[in-house]
C-alpha positions, 0 to 999 in steps of 0.5 A, a space after each residue: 410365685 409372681 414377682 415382676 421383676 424389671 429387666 434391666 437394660 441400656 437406658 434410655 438415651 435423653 438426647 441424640 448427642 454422641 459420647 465423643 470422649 472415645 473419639 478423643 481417646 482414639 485421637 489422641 492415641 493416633 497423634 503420639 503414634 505418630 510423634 513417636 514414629 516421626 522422631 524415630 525416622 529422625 534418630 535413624 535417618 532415611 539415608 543408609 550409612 556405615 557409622 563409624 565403630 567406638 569402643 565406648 559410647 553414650 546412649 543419648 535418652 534425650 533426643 528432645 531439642 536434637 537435630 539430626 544432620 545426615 552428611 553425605 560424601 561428595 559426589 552422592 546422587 540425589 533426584 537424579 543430580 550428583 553434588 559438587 559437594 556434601 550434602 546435608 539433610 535434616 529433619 526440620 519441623 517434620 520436613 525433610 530438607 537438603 541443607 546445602 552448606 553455602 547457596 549464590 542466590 542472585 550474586 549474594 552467597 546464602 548459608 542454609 546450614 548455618 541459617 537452620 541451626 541458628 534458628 535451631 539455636 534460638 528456638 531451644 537456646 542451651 538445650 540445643 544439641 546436634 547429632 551429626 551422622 556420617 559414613 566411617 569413610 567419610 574423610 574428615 575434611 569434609 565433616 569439618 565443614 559441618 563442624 563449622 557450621 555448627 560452630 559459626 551458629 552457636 552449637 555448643 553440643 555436638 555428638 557424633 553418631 556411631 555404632 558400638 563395636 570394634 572396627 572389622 580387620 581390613 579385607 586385603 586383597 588377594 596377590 596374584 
C-alpha cells in the first residue's frame, strides 16, 4: 500500500510583507498599561500624606475629568527650597507641576492655580470635579485658600480625599 500523502506544512509565503497585526495588538496593550498606571499615580499622589479619617465616605468610580490637587503645609522642602506658603501639585496633562496659588511676574500678580483650573474647567465644562488631598493636620485656613481658588475658577464639584476609619485616640504625653 503506497498512498502518497502530502505532508501538510506552513504555506508558502507569496510576498515578504510582515504580519503587523500582533505588533498593533502588542501596542496597544503597551498604551492602556500605561493610561492605567498614569491614572493610578494620579489617585494616589507621589507626595505621602496622612488623610484625614471619615466615618462615611463615597468611593469615587469615576476618576475621568478629575484633577488631583496634593496640598502641602507651609513650610515644606522641595528641590532643596523650603515655601513661604503651600504648596500645590498636580498632575496636569501627564506633568506633574507645583501650582503655586499667586506668582509676581514682572510687577503683575499671576494666579497658576486658578489659571490650571480654569482651563480644566473649560476642557471638561460640568463634568469637571476636583479631588483635593491634604494631610489631617493641615489647618483649614490653609486648605481654604485651595477652596477658593476652586471657587474663583468655577469648580463646582469639590471632594476631599480621605481614608475610611475612626480617627486614633491621641497619644498623650507621659507626666513626669
Amino acid at each position: 500500500m503506497s498512498t502518497s500523502r502530502k505532508k501538510k506544512g506552513m504555506p508558502h509565503a507569496h510576498g515578504s510583507e510582515v504580519n503587523v497585526t500582533p505588533l498593533i495588538d502588542v501596542i496597544m496593550c503597551l498604551i492602556i498599561f500605561f493610561m492605567l498606571v498614569a491614572k493610578i499615580g494620579v489617585t494616589k499622589g507621589d507626595k505621602p500624606m496622612d488623610l484625614p479619617f471619615t466615618y462615611l465616605g463615597k468611593t469615587i468610580d469615576d476618576l475621568g475629568n478629575t484633577i488631583t490637587l496634593n496640598v502641602l503645609p507651609l513650610g515644606t522642602t522641595v528641590k532643596d527650597v523650603p515655601a513661604t506658603d503651600i504648596l500645590v501639585s498636580a498632575l496636569v496633562d501627564s506633568v506633574d507641576k507645583d501650582l503655586p496659588i499667586s506668582v509676581p511676574i514682572n510687577g503683575v500678580i499671576k494666579f497658576p492655580l486658578r489659571e490650571t483650573l480654569q482651563q480644566m474647567k473649560a476642557r471638561y465644562k460640568d463634568q469637571f470635579k476636583v479631588i483635593i488631598r491634604a494631610d489631617w493636620d493641615l489647618p483649614f485656613t490653609q486648605v481654604q485658600k485651595v477652596l477658593v481658588e476652586c471657587a474663583n475658577a468655577g469648580a463646582s464639584s469639590m471632594l476631599f480625599a480621605t481614608r475610611k476609619g475612626v480617627e486614633p485616640p491621641a497619644v498623650e504625653a507621659a507626666a513626669p
